[in-house]
C-alpha positions as CSV (number, residue, x, y, z in Angstrom):
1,X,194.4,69.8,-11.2
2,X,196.3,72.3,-13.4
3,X,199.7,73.5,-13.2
4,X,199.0,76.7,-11.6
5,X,196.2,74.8,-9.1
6,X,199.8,72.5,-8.3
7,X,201.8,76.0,-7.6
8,X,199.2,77.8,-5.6
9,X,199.3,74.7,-3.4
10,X,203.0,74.6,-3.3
11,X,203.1,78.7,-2.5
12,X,200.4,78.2,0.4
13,X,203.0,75.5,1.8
14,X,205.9,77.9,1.3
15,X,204.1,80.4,2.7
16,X,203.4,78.4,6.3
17,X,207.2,77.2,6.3
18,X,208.4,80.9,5.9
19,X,206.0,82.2,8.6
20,X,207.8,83.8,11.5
21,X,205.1,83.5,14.0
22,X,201.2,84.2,14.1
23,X,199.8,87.8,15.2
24,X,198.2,86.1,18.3
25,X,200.5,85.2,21.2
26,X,199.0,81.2,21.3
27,X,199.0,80.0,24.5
28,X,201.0,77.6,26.4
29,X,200.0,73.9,27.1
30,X,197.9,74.3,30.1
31,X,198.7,72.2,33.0
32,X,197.6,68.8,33.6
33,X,196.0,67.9,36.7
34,X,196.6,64.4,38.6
35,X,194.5,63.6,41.4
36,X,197.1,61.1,43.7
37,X,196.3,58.2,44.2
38,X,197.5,55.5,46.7
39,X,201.2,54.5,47.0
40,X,202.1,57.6,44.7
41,X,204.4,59.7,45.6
42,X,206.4,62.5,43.6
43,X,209.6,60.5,43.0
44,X,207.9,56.9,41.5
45,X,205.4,59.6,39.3
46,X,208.4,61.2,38.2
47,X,209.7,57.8,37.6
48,X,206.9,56.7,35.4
49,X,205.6,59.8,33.6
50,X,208.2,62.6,33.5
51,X,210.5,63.2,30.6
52,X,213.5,63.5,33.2
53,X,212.6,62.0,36.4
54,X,214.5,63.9,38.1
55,X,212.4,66.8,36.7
56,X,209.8,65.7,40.2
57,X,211.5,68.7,42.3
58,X,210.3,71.6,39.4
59,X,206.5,69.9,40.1
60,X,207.7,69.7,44.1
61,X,208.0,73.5,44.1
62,X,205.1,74.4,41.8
63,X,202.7,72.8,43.6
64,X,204.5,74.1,47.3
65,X,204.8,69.7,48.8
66,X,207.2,70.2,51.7
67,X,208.2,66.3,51.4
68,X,207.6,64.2,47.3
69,X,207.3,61.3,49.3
70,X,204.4,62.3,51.1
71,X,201.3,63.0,49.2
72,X,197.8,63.0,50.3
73,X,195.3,60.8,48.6
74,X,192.8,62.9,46.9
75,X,194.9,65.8,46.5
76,X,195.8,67.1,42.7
77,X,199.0,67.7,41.7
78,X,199.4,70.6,38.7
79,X,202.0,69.1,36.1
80,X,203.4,71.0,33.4
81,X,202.2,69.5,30.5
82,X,206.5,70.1,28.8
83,X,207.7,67.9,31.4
84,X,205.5,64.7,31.1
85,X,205.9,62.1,28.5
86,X,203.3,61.9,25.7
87,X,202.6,59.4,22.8
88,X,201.8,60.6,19.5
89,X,198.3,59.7,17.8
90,X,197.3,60.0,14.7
91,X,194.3,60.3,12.3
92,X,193.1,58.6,9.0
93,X,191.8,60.8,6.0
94,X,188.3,59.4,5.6
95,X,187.3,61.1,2.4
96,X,189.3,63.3,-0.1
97,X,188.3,64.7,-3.5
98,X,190.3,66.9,-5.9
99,X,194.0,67.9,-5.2
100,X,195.0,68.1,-1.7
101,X,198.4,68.0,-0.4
102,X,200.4,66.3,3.1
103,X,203.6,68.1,3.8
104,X,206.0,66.3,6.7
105,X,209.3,67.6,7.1
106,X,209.6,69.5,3.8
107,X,207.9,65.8,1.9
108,X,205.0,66.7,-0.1
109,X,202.7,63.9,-1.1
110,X,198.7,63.8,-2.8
111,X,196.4,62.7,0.2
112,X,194.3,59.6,0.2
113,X,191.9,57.6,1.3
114,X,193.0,55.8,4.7
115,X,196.4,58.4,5.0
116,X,197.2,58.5,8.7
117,X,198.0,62.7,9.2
118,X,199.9,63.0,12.2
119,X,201.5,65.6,14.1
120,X,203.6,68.6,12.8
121,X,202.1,68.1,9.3
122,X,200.6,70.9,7.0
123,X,197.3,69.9,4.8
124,X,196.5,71.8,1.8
125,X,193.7,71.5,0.1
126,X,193.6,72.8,-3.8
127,X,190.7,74.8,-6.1
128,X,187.7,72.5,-5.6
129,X,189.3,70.0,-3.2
130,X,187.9,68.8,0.0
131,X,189.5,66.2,2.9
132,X,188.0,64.8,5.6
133,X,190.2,63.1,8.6
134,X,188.5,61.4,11.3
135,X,190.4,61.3,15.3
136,X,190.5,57.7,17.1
137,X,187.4,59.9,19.4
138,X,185.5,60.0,16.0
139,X,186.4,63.7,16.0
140,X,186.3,64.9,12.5
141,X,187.8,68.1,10.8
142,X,186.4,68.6,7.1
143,X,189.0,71.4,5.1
144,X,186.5,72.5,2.3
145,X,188.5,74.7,-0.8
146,X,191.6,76.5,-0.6
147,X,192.5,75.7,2.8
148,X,195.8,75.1,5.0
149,X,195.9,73.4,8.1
150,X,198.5,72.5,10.4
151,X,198.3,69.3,13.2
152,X,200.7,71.3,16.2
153,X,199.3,69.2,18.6
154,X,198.3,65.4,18.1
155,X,198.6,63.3,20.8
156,X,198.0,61.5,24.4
157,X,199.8,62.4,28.1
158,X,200.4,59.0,29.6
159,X,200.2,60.2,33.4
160,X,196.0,60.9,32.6
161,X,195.6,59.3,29.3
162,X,194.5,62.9,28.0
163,X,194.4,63.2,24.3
164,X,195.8,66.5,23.1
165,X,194.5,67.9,19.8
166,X,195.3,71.3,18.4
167,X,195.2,72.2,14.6
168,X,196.0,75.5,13.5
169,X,194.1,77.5,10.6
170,X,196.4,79.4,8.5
171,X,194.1,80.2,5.8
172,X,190.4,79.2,4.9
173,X,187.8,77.5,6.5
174,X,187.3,74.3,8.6
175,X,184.5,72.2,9.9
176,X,184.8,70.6,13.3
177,X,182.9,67.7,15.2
178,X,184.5,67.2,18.1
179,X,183.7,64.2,20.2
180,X,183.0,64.6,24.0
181,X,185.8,63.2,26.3
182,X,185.4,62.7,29.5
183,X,188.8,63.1,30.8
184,X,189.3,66.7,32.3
185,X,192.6,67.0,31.2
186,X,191.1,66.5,27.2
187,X,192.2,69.3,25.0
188,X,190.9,70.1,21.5
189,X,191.7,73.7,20.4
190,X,191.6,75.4,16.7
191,X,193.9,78.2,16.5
192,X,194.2,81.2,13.6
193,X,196.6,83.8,13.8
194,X,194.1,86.1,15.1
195,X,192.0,83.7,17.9
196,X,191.9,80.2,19.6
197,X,188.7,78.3,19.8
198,X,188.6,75.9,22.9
199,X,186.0,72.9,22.8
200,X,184.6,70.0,23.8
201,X,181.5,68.0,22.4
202,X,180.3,70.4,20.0
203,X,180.1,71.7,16.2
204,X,181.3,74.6,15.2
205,X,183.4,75.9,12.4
206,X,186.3,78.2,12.1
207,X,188.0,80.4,9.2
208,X,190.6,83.0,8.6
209,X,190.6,85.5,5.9
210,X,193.9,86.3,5.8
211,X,193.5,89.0,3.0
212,X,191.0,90.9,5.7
213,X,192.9,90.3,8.9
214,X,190.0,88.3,10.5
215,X,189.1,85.2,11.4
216,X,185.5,84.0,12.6
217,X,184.0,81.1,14.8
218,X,180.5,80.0,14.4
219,X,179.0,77.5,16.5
220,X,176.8,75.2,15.5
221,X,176.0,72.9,18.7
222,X,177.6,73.2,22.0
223,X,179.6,76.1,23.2
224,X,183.0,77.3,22.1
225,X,185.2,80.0,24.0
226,X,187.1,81.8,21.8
227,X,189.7,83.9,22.7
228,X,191.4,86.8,20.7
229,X,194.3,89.3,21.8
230,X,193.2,90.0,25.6
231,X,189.5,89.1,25.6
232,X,187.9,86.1,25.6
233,X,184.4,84.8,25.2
234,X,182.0,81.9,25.8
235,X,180.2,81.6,22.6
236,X,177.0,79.7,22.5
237,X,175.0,77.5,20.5
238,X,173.7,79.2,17.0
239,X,176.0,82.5,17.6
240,X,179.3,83.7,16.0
241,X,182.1,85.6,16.7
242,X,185.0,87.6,14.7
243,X,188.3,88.2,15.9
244,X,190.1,91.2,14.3
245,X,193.5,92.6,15.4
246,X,191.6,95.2,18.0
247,X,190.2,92.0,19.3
248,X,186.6,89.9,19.2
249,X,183.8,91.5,18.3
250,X,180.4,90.9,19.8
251,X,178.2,87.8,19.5
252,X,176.4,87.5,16.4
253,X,173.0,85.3,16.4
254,X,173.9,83.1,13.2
255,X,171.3,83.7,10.1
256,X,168.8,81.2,9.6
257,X,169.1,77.9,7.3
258,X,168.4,79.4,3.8
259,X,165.4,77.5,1.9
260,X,166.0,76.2,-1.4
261,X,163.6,76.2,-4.3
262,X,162.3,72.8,-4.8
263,X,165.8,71.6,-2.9
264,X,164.9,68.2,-2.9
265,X,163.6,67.7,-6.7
266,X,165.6,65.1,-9.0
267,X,168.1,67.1,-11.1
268,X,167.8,65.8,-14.6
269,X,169.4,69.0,-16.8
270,X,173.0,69.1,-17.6
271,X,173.9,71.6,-15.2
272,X,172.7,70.9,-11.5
273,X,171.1,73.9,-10.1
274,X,170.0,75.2,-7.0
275,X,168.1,78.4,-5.8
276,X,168.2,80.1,-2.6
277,X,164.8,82.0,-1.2
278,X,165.9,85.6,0.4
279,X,167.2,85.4,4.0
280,X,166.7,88.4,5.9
281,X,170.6,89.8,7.1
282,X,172.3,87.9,4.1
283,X,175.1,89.0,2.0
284,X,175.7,85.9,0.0
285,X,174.7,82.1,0.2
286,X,177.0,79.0,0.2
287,X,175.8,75.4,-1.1
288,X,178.1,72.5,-0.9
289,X,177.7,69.3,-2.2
290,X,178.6,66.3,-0.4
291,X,178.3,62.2,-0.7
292,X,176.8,61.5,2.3
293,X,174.5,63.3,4.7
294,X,177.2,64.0,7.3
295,X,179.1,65.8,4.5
296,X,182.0,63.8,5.3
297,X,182.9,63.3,1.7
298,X,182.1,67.0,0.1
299,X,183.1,67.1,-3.4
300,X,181.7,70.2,-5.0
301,X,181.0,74.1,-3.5
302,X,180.2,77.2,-4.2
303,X,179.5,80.9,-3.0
304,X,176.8,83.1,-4.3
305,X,175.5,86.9,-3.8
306,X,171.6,85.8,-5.2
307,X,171.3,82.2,-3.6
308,X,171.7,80.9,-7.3
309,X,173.8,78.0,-8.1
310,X,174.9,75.6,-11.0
311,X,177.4,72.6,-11.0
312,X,178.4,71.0,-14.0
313,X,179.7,67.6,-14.1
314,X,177.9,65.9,-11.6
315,X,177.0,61.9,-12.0
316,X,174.3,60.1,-11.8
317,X,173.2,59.0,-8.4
318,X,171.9,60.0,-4.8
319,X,173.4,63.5,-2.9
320,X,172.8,65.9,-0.5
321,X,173.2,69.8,-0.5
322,X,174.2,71.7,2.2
323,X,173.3,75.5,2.2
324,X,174.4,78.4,4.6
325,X,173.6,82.6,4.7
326,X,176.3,84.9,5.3
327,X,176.0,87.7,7.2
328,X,178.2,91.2,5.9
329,X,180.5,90.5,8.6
330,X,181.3,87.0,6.9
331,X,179.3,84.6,9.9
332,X,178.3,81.4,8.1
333,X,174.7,80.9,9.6
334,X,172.9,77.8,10.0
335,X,172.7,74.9,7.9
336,X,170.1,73.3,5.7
337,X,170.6,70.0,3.7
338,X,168.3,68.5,1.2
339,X,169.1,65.2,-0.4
340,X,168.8,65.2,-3.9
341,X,168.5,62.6,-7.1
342,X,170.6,63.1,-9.8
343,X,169.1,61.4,-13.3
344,X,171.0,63.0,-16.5
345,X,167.9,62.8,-18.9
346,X,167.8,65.9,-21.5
347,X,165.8,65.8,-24.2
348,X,166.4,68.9,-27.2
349,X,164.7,69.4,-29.7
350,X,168.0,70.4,-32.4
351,X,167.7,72.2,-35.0
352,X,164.2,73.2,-36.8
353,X,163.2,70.6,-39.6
354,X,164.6,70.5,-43.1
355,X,162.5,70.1,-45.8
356,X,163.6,68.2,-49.4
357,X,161.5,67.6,-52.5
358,X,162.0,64.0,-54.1
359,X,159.6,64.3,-57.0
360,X,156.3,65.5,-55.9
361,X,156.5,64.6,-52.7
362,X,157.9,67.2,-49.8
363,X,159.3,65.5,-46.6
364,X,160.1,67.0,-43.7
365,X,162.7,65.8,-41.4
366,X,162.7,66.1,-37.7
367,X,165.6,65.5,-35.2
368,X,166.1,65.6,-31.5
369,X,168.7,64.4,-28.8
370,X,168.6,63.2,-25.3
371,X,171.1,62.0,-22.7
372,X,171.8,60.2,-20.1
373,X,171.9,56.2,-19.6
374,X,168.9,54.0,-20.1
375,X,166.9,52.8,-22.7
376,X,164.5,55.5,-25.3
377,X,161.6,55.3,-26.8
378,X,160.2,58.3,-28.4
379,X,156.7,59.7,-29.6
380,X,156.6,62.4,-31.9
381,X,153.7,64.7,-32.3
382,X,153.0,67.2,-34.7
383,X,150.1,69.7,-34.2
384,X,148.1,72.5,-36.0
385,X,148.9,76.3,-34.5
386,X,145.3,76.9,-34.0
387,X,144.5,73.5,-32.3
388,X,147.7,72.4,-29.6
389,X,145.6,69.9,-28.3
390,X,145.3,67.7,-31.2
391,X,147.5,65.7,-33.1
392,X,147.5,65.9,-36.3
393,X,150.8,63.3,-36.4
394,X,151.2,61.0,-33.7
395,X,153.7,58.5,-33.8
396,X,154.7,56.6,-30.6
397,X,157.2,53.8,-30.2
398,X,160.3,55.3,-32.3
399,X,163.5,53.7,-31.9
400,X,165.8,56.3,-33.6
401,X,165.2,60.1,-32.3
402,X,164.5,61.4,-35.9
403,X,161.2,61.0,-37.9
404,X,160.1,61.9,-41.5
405,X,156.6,63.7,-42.3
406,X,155.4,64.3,-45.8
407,X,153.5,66.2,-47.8
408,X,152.3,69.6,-45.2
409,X,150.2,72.2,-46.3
410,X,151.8,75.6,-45.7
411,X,150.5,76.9,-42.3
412,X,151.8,77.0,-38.8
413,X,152.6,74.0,-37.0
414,X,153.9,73.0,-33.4
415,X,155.6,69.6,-32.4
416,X,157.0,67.8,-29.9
417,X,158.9,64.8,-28.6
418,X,158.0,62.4,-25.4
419,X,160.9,60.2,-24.5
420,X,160.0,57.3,-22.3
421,X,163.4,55.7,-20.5
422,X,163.5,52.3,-19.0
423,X,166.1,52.3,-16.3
424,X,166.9,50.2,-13.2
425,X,163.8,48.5,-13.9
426,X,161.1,51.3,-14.1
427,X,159.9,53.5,-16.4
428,X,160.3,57.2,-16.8
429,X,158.7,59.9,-18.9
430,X,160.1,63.5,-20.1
431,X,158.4,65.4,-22.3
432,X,159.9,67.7,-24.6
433,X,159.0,71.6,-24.6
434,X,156.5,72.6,-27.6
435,X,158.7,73.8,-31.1
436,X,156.8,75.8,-33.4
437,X,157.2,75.9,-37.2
438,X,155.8,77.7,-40.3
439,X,155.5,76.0,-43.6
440,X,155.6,78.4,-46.9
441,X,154.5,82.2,-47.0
């Protein structure tokens, strides 16, 4: 990354250090619930499970128990969640491309593969940069581009063996899986300074536009609730909401996957391009571009107001392409992803012939270029303007992408070049498109 990609990163981790607090009031640790078992009573769980043991009388009088050492079995006892001990967790970065920053304690350091992120840290990601980090539940929160999130909450309650996960969004986007628990007392929310998405065992995704004061949740699979200022709302499967200072909006019915032209065709030009057909409701298109099918490991995206896309440096090998409508309002819509080929094979046909005299012979030289890996062979073939369809030259099986002809009447011509590539055991064939010439007056 450049210089000033480096600084922007470093200002968007100032900028959540200097914060004084978010716009939303985010809400307290809700309590846990323990359903006695047994032999318990609220002195030995104070014992066991509370910070200060002796902390047992504030749960006493919260939960109104005339005598802690009598408890019925059955019963749940409300504990707040401050008072009990807790082990942190952690997660491990499972994928990470381009520049993308871990700041602990005021410690910057460049995020890799297999990096445990743990509580209280800040993760920036950089101009075309993506991370990955996968929870011991195989939850997983993907930051795409020129996003910062913060891990406030990571980590399990030993009374109930609850595992406590909060992340907060303080700019950009972020994709969530999060794995069902079964444990009641299970907590996964996603925070932005203007709403807090609850969940369990859904997909759903969440970003905040600081620049326009609004944050959005759109929700894949499952159900979300999302709350913002004094209103909250259940939001359901393939609906979106937006949460502005004066509060959430309505539910939004998410746009339909986007098709792409011929999205699954092998990609053999120098620039990899993609083309979105019209969605009804659509202000712009994203496509990302991802490793694997789970788009896990993204490496390359992309927003467009015509569906039309082009990435440049792509390798050879096997992807997958991800592509989303946006509403006006800025709801992502459904996904669609194709898997893709990539095989760099270009053929050009250069520059137009030269001709030379060498006594009385005239000799015209052709040249052409192609790339990508793999072994050529090439067939040239020249043809008269009036008749394309037969050769008046035909000369298969070069080894060198440049041929001499002699001696051409004056006229018009047309030509062109058929490489044939042998790679990973199999032939291919690209043909050329068809150059035209003229010869004297």
């Amino acid at each position: 990354m450049t210089r000033t990609g480096s600084a922007l990163i470093g200002l968007a981790l100032l900028a959540v250090a200097a914060t004084s607090g978010p716009a939303l009031a985010q809400p307290a640790d809700p309590a846990i619930a323990y359903v006695v078992k047994p032999g318990d009573n609220l002195f030995t769980l104070g014992q066991a499970y509370l910070l200060r043991p002796g902390d047992f009388r504030l749960v006493q009088k919260a939960n109104h128990i005339a005598d802690p050492h009598r408890l019925r079995v059955g019963s749940t006892v409300m504990f707040d969640a401050s008072l009990l001990k807790s082990t942190p967790t952690d997660a491990r970065i499972s994928a990470v491309s381009g520049e993308v920053l871990i700041n602990a304690g005021g410690r910057t350091t460049r995020a890799v593969v297999g990096m445990a992120v743990s509580e209280g840290e800040v993760i920036v990601t950089g101009a075309n940069a993506f991370v990955t980090f996968e929870l011991a539940d195989e939850s997983r929160v993907t930051l795409p581009s020129v996003s910062t999130v913060r891990i406030v909450r990571l980590r399990a309650i030993a009374l109930t063996d609850a595992v406590q996960r909060v992340f907060a969004i303080d700019d950009g986007r972020a994709d969530i899986t999060a794995a069902h628990d079964g444990n009641t007392n299970a907590r996964f929310e996603v925070r932005t300074p203007l709403s807090v998405s609850a969940v369990r065992g859904t997909e759903f995704r969440v970003s905040e536009d600081a620049a326009a004061h609004r944050a959005a949740t759109e929700v894949v699979q499952g159900g979300v609730g999302v709350a913002a200022g004094r209103g909250e709302t259940l939001v359901p499967q393939n609906f979106g909401v937006s949460a502005t200072g004066a509060g959430l909006s309505g539910l939004v019915a998410l746009l339909p996957a986007p098709q792409l032209v011929r999205g699954g065709r092998d990609q053999e030009e120098p620039a990899v391009t993609f083309q979105a057909q019209p969605t009804p409701g659509a202000g712009s298109y994203r496509l990302q571009l991802a490793n694997d099918a789970g788009f896990v490991d993204i490496f390359a995206e992309a927003v467009s107001p015509t569906g039309a896309f082009s990435f440049q440096g792509v390798a050879d090998g096997t992807y997958f392409a991800r592509a989303t409508a946006i509403d006006p309002g800025g709801i992502e819509g459904l996904p669609a992803v194709y898997s893709f080929q990539r095989e760099l094979n270009t053929l050009d046909p250069g520059q137009p012939p030269k001709g030379e005299t060498v006594g009385k012979m005239h000799r015209f030289l052709f040249r052409w270029s192609a790339s990508g890996e793999g072994v050529r062979t090439y067939r040239f073939q020249l043809f008269a303007a009036a008749d394309p369809n037969t050769a008046i030259v035909d000369l298969p099986g070069l080894s060198q992408p440049q041929v001499t002809v002699t001696d051409l009447a004056s006229g018009d011509y047309a030509w062109r070049v058929t490489a044939i590539r042998f790679k990973n055991g199999r032939f291919t064939e690209k043909a050329g498109a068809l150059q035209t010439l003229r010869i004297g007056e």
